[in-house]
MIVO-71913 format. One record per atom (N, C-alpha, C, O): x, y, z; atom name; residue in one letter. Coordinates in Angstrom, 2 decimals, padded with zeros to 5 digits. Example, Ala and Ser with C-alpha at 12.3 -4.5 7.8 and 13.67 -1.06 7.14 Angstrom:
! residues 2
       px       py       pz  at  aa
   013.19  -005.69   007.80   N   A
   012.30  -004.50   007.80  CA   A
   013.20  -003.30   007.80   C   A
   014.24  -003.32   008.46   O   A
   012.85  -002.25   007.08   N   S
   013.67  -001.06   007.14  CA   S
   012.90   000.03   007.87   C   S
   013.41   001.14   008.04   O   S
! end
This chain:
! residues 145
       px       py       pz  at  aa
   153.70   057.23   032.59   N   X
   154.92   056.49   032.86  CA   X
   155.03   055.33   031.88   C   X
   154.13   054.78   031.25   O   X
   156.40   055.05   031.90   N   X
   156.66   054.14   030.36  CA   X
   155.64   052.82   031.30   C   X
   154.49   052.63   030.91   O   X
   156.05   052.18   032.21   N   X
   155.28   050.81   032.86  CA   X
   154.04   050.84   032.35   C   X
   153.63   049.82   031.79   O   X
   153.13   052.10   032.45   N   X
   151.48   052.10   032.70  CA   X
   151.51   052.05   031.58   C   X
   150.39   051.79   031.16   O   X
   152.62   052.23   030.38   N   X
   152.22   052.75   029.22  CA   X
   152.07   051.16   028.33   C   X
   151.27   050.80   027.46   O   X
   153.30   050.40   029.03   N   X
   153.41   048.86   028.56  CA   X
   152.43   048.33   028.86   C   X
   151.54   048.24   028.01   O   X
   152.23   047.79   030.18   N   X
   151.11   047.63   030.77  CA   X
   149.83   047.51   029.92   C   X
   149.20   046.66   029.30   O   X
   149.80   048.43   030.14   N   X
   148.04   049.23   029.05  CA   X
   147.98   048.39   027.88   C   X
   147.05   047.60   027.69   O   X
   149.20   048.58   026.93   N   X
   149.27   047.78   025.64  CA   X
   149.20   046.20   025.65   C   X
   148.90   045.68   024.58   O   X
   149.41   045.46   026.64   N   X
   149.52   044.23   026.93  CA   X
   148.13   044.10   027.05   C   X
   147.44   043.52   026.21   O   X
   147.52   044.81   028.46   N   X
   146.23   044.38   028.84  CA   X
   144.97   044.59   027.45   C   X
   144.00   043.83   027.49   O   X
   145.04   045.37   026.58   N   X
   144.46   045.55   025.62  CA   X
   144.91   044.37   024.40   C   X
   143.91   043.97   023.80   O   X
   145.82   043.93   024.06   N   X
   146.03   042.89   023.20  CA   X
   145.66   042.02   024.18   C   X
   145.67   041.12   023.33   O   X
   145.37   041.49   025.10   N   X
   145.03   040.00   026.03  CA   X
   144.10   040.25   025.52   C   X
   143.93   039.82   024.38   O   X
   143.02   041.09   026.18   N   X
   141.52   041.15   026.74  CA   X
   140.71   041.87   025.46   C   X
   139.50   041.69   025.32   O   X
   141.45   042.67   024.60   N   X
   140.77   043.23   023.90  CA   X
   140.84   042.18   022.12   C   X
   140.06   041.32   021.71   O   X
   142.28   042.83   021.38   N   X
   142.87   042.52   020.41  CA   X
   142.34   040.96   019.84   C   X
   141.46   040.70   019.02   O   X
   143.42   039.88   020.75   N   X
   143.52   038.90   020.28  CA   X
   142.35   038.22   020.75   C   X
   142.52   037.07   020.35   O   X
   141.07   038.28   021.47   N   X
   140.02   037.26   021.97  CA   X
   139.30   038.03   020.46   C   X
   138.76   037.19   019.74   O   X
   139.23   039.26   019.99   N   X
   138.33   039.85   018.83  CA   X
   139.12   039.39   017.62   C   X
   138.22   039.33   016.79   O   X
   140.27   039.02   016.96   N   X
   140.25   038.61   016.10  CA   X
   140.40   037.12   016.03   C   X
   140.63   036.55   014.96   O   X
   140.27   036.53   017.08   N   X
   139.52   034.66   016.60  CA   X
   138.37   035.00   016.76   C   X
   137.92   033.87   016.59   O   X
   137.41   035.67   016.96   N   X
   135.93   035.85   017.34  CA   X
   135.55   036.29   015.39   C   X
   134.64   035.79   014.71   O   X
   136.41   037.16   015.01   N   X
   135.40   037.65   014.09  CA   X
   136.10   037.32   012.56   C   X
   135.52   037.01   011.52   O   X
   137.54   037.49   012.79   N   X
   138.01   036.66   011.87  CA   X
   137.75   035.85   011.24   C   X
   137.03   035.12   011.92   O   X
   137.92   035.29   009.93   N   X
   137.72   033.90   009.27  CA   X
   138.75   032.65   009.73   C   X
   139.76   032.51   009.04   O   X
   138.61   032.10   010.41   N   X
   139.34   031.00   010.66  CA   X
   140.88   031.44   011.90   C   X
   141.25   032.60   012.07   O   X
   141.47   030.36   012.51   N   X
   142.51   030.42   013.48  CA   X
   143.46   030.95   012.30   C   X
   143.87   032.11   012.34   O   X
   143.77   030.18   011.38   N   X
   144.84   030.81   010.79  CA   X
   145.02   032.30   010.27   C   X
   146.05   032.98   010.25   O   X
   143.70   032.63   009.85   N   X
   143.91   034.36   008.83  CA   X
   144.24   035.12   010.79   C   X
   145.10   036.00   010.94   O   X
   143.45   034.60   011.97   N   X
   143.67   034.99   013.47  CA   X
   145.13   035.08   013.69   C   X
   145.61   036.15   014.06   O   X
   145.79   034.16   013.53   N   X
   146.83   034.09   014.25  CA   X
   148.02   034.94   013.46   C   X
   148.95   035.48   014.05   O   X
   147.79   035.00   011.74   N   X
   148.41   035.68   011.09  CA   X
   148.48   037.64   011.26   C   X
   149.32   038.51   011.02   O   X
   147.34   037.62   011.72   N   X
   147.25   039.40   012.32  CA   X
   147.78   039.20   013.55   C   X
   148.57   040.10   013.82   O   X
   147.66   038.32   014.52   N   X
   147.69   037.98   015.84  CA   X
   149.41   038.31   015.82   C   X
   149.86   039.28   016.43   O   X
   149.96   037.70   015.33   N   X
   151.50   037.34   015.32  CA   X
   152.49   038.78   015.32   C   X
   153.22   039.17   016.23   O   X
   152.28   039.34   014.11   N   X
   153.22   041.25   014.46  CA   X
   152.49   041.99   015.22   C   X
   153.14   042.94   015.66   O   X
   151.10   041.95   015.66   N   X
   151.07   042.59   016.93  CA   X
   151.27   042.04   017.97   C   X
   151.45   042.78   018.94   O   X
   151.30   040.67   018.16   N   X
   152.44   040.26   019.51  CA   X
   153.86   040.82   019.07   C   X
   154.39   041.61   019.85   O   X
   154.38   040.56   018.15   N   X
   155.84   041.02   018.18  CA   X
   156.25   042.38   018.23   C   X
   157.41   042.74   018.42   O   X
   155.21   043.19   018.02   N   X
   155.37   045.09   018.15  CA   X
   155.08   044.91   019.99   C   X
   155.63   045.67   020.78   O   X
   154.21   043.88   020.39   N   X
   154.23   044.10   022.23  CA   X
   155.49   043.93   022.60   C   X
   156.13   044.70   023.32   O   X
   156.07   042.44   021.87   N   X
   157.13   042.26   022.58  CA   X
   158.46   043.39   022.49   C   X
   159.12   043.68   023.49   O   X
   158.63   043.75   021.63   N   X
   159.78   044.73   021.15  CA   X
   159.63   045.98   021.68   C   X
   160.57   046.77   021.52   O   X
   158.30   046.48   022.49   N   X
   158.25   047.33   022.73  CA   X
   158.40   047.03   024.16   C   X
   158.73   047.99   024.86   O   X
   158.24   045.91   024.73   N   X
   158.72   045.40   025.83  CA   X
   159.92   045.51   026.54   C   X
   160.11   045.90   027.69   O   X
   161.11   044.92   025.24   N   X
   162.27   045.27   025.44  CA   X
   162.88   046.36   025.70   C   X
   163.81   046.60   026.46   O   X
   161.92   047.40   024.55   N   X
   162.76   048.81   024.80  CA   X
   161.99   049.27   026.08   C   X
   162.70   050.08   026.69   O   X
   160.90   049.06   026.66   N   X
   160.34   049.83   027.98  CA   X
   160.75   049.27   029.30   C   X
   160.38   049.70   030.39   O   X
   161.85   047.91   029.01   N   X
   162.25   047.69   030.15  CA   X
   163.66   047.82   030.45   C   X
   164.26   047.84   031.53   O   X
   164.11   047.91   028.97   N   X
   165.59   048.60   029.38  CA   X
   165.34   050.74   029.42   C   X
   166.08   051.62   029.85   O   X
   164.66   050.76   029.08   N   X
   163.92   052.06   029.57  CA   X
   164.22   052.36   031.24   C   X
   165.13   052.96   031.82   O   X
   163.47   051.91   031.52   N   X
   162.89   051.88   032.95  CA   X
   163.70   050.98   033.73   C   X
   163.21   050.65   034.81   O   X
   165.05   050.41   033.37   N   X
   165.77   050.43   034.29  CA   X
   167.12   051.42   034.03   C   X
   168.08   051.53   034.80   O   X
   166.98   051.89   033.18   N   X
   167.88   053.10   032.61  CA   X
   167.66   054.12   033.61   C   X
   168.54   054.65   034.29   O   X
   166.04   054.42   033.68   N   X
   165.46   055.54   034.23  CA   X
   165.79   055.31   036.23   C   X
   166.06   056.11   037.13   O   X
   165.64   054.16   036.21   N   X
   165.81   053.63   037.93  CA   X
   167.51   053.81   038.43   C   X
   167.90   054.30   039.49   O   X
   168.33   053.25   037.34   N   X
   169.37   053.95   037.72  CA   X
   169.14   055.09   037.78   C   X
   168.64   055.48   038.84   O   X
   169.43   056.20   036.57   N   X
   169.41   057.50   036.82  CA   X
   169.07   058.30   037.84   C   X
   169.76   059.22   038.29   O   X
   167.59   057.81   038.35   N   X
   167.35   058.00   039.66  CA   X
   167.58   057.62   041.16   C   X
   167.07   057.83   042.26   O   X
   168.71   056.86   040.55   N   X
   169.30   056.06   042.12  CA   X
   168.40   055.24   042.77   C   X
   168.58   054.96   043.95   O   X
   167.56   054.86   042.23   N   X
   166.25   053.53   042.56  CA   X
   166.94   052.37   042.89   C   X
   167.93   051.88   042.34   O   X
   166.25   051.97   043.93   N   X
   166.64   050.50   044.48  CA   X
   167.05   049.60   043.59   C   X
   166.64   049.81   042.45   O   X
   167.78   048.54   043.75   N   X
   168.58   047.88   042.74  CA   X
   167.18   047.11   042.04   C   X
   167.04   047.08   040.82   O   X
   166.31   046.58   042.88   N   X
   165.07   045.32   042.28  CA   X
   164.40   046.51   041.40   C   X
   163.70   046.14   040.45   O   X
   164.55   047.88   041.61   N   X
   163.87   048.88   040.26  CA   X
   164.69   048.82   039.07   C   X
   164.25   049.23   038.00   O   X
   166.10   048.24   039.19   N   X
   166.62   048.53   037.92  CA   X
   167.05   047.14   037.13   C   X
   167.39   047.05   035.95   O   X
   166.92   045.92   038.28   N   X
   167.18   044.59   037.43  CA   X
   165.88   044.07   037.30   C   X
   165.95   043.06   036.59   O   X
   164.45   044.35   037.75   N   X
   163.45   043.57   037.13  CA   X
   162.90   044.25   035.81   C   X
   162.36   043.54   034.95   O   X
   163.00   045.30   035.67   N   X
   162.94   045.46   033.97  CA   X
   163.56   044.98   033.16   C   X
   163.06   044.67   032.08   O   X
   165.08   044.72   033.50   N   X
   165.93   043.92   032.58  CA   X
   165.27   042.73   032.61   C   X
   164.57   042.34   031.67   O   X
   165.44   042.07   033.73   N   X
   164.87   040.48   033.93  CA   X
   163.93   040.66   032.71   C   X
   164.25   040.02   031.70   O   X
   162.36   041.75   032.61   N   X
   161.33   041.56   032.13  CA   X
   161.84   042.09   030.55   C   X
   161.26   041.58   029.59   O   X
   162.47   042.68   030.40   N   X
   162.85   042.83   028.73  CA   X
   164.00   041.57   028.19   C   X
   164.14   041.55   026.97   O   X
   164.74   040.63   028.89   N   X
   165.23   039.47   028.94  CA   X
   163.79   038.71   028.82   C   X
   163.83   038.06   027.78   O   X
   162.82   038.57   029.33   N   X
   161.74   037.40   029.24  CA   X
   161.23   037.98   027.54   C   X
   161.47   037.11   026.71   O   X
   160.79   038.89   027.10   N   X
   160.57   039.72   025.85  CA   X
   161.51   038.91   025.03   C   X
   161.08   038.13   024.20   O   X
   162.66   039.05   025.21   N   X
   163.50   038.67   024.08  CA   X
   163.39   037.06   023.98   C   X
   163.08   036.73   022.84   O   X
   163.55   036.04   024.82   N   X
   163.49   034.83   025.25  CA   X
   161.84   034.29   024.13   C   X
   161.67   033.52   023.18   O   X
   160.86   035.32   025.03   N   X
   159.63   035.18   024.56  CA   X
   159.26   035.15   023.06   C   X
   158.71   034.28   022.38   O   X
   159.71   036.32   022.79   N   X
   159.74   036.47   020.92  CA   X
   161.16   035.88   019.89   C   X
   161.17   036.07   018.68   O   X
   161.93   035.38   020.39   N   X
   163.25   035.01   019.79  CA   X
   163.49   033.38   020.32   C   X
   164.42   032.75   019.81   O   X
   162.60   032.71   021.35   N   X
   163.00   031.42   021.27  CA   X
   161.51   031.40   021.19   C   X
   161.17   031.29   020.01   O   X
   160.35   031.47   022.11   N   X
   159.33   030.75   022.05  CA   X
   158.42   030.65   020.69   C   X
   158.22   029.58   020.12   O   X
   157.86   031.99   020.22   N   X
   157.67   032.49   018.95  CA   X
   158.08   031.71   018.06   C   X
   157.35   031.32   017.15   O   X
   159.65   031.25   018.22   N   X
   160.17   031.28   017.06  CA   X
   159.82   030.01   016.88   C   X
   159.63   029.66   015.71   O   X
   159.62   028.93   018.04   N   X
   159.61   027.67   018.12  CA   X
   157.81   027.31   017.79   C   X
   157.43   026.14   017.70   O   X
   157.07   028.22   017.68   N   X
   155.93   028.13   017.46  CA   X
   155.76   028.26   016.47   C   X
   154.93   027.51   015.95   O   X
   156.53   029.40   015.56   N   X
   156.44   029.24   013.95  CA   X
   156.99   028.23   013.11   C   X
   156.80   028.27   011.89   O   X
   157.70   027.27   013.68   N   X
   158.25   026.39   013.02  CA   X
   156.95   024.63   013.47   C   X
   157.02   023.56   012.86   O   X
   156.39   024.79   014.14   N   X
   155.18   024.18   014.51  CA   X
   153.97   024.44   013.76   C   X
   153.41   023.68   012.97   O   X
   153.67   025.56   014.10   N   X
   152.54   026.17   013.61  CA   X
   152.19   025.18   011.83   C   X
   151.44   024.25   011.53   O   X
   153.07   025.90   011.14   N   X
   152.55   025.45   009.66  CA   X
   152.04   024.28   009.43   C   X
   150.88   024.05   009.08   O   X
   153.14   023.27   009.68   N   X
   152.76   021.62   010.07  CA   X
   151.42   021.59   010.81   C   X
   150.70   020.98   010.02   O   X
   150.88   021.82   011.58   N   X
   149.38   021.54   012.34  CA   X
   148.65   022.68   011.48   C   X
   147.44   022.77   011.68   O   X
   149.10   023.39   010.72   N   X
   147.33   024.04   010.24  CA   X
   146.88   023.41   008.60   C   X
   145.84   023.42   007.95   O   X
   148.37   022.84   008.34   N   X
   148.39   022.40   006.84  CA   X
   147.80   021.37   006.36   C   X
   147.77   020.94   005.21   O   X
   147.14   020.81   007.67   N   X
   146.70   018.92   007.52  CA   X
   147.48   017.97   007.82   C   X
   147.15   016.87   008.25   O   X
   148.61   018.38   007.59   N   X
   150.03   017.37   008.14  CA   X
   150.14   017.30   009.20   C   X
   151.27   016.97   009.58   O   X
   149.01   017.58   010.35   N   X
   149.16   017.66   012.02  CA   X
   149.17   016.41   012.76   C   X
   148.22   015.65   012.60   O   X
   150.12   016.07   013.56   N   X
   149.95   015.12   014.51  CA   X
   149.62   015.40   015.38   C   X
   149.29   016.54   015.69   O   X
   149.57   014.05   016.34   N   X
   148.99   014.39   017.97  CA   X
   150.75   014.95   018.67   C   X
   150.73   015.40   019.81   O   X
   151.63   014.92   018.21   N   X
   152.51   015.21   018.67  CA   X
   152.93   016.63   018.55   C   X
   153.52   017.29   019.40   O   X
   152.60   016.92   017.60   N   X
   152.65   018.42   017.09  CA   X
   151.86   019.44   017.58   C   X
   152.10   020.64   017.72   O   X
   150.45   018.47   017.92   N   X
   149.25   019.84   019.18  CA   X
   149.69   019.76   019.88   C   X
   149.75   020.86   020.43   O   X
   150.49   018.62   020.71   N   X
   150.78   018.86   022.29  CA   X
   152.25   019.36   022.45   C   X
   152.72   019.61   023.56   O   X
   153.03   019.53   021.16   N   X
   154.31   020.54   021.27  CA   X
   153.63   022.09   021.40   C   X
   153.97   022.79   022.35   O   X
   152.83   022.50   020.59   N   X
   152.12   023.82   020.13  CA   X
   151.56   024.28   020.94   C   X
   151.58   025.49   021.19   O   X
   150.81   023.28   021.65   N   X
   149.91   023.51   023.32  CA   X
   151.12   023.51   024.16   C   X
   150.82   024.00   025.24   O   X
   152.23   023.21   024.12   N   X
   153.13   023.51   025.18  CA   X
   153.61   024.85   025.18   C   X
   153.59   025.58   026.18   O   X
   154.17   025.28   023.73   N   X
   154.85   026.64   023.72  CA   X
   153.73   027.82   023.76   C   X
   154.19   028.93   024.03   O   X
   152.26   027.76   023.51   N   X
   151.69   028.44   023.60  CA   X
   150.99   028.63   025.12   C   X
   150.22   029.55   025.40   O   X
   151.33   027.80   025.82   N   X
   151.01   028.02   027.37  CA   X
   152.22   028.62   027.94   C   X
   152.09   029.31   028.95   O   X
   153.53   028.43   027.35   N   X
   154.63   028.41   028.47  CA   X
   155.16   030.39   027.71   C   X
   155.97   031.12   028.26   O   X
   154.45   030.70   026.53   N   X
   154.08   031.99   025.97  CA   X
   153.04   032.58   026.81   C   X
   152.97   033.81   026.85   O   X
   152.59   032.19   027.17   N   X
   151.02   032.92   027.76  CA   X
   151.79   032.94   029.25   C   X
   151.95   034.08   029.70   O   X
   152.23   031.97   029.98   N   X
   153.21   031.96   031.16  CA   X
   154.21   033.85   031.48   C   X
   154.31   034.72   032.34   O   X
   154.77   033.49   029.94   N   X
   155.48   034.42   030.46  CA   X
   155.31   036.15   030.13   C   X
   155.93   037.15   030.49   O   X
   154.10   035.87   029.20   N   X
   153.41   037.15   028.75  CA   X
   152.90   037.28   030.10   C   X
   153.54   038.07   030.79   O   X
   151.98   036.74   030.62   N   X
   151.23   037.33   032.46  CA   X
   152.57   037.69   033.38   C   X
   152.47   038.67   034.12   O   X
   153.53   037.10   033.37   N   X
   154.69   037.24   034.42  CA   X
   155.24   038.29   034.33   C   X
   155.88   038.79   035.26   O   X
   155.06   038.93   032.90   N   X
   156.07   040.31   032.56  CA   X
   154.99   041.17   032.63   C   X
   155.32   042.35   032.70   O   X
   153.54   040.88   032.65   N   X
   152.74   041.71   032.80  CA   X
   153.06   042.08   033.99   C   X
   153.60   043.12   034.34   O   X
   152.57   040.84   034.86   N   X
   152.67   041.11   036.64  CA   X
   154.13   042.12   037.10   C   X
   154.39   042.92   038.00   O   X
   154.68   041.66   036.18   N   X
   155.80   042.39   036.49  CA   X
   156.22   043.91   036.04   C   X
   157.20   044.44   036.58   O   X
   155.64   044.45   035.27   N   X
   155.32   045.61   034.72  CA   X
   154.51   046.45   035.50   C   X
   154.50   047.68   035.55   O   X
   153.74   045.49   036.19   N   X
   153.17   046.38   037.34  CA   X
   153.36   046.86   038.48   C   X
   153.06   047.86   039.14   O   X
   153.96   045.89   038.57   N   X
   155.34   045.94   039.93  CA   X
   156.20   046.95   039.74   C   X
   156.58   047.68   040.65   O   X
   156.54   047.04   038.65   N   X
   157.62   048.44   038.62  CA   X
   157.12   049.51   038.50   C   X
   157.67   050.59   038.76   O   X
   156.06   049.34   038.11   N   X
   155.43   050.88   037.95  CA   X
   155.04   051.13   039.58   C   X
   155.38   052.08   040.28   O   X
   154.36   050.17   039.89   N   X
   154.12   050.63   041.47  CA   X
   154.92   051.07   042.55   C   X
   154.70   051.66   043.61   O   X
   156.46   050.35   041.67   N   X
   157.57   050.35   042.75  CA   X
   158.43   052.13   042.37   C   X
   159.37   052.53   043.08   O   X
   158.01   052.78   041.46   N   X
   158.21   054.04   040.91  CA   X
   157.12   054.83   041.59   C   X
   157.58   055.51   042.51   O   X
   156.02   054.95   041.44   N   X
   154.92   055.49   042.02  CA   X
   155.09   055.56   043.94   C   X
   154.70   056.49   044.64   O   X
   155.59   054.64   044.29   N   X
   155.85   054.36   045.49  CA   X
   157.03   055.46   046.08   C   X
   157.10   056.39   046.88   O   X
   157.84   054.77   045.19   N   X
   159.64   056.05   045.33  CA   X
   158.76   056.96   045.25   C   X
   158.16   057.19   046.31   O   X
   158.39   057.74   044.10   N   X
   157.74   059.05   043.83  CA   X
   157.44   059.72   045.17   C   X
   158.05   060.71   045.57   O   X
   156.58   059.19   045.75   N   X
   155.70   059.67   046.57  CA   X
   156.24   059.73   047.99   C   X
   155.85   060.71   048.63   O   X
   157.18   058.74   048.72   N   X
   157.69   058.25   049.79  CA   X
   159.33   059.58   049.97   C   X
   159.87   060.13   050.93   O   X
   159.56   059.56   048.40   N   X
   160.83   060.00   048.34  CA   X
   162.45   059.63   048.88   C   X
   162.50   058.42   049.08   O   X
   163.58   060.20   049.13   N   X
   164.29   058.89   049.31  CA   X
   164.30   058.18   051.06   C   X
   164.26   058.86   052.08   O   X
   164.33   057.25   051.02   N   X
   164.22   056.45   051.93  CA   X
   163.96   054.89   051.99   C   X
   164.97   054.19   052.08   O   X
   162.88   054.34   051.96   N   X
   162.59   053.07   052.23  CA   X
   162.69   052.11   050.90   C   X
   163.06   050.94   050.77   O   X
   162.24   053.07   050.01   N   X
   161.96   052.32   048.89  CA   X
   163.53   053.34   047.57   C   X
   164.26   052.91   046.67   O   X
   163.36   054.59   048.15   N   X
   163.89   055.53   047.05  CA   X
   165.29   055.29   046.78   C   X
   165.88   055.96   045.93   O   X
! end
């Protein structure tokens, strides 16, 4: 299912991807430079698996919360990679260049928490839909279907 399939890819760039290339990498920066288009291939693939999967929830006449929390969660994707991202790359250079202030870590430490915020939320939420599909599946129509 597209969810388990997002899902999967997320939990592997958290836990796997990005803790192994600051670990073995040369430095945060050459890290964050690989780090960066494979967050943005998560996020984009985000978008398309959640307008996916509420495409698919209509089609199937799925409860309305099956077909607007994928949007919601491919809306956080776009938000995520098109404002937060974007507001981090325009930070970023300034703090790795030497030109860093104390004002500039605690902007950078903001967008990179309130990024990490909403990367877990669309996770959590990716799971939720998949469960809430798996659930229909199985129940068939009625409570959930």
């Amino acid at each position: 299912m597209i969810a388990n399939g997002w899902l999967g890819a997320m939990l592997l760039f958290a836990f796997v991807v990005a803790p192994t290339a600051f670990r073995v990498l040369p430095g945060a920066e050459v890290a964050g430079q690989m780090i960066g288009p494979v967050l943005r291939a998560i996020h984009l693939i985000g978008i398309a698996a959640g307008l996916s999967l509420a495409m698919l929830a209509w089609g199937l006449g799925r409860r309305r919360w099956l077909i607007l929390l994928p949007l919601l969660l491919a809306a956080a994707c776009v938000f995520s990679e098109f404002v937060v991202t974007a507001r981090i790359a325009q930070v970023l250079p300034h703090e790795l260049g030497g030109a860093g202030t104390e004002e500039g870590a605690a902007r950078f430490a903001a967008l990179h928490r309130l990024s990490m915020l909403i990367y877990t939320a669309v996770g959590l939420g990716a799971a939720a839909v998949g469960a809430g599909h798996v659930h229909a599946d199985r129940s068939g129509p009625g409570r959930w279907g």
